[in-house]
N, C-alpha and C positions, 0 to 999 in steps of 0.2 A: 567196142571202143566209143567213146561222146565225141561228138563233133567237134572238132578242133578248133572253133567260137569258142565253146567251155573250156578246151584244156588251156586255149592260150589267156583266157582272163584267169584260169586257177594259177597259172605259171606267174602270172605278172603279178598277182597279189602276192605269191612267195617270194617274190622281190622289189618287196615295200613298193610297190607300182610305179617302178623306174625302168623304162623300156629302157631306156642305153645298156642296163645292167642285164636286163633280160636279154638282149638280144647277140654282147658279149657271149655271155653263158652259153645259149643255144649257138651260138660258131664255132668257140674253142669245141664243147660235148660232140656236135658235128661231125669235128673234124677228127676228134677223137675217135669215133664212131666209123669214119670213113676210112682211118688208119687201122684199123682189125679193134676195136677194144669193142667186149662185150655188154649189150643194151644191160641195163638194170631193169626192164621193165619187160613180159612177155608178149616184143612185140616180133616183126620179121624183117630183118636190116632189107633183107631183099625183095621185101613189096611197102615198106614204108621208107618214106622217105629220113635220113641222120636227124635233119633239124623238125621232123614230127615226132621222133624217136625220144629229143633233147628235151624238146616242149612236154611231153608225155612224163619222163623221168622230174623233172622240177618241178609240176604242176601236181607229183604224188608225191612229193617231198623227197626224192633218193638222191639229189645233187640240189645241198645245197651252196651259194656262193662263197661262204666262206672255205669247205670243204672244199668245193671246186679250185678254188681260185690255190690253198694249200696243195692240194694232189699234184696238180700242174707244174711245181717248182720242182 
């Protein structure tokens, strides 16, 4: 895994580098994640933490905002 300096600068360019929007994303994914839903990314819910999990999934492109923010409704 890249040190999570890298993935959180890849995450915030994948949304147009607006932290509010990033940081929305990774709470709702979160807590989605904290509610049983499965990572998109092979990581381990149970030794990483939801919102490293969130940041990982955006920063490879599998959630993006507009899909996310649709899915949710």
């Amino acid at each position: 895994m890249q040190r999570i300096e890298e993935i959180t600068a890849k995450a915030l360019e994948r949304m147009g580098n607006d932290r509010y929007r990033l940081s929305l994303v990774v709470a709702k994914r979160a807590e989605q994640l904290a509610n049983g839903a499965t990572p998109l990314v092979s990581l381990d819910k149970n030794k990483i933490k939801f919102a490293d999990i969130a940041l990982c999934e955006i920063a490879e492109d599998k959630i993006t905002l507009e899909g996310f923010v649709e899915s949710t409704r």
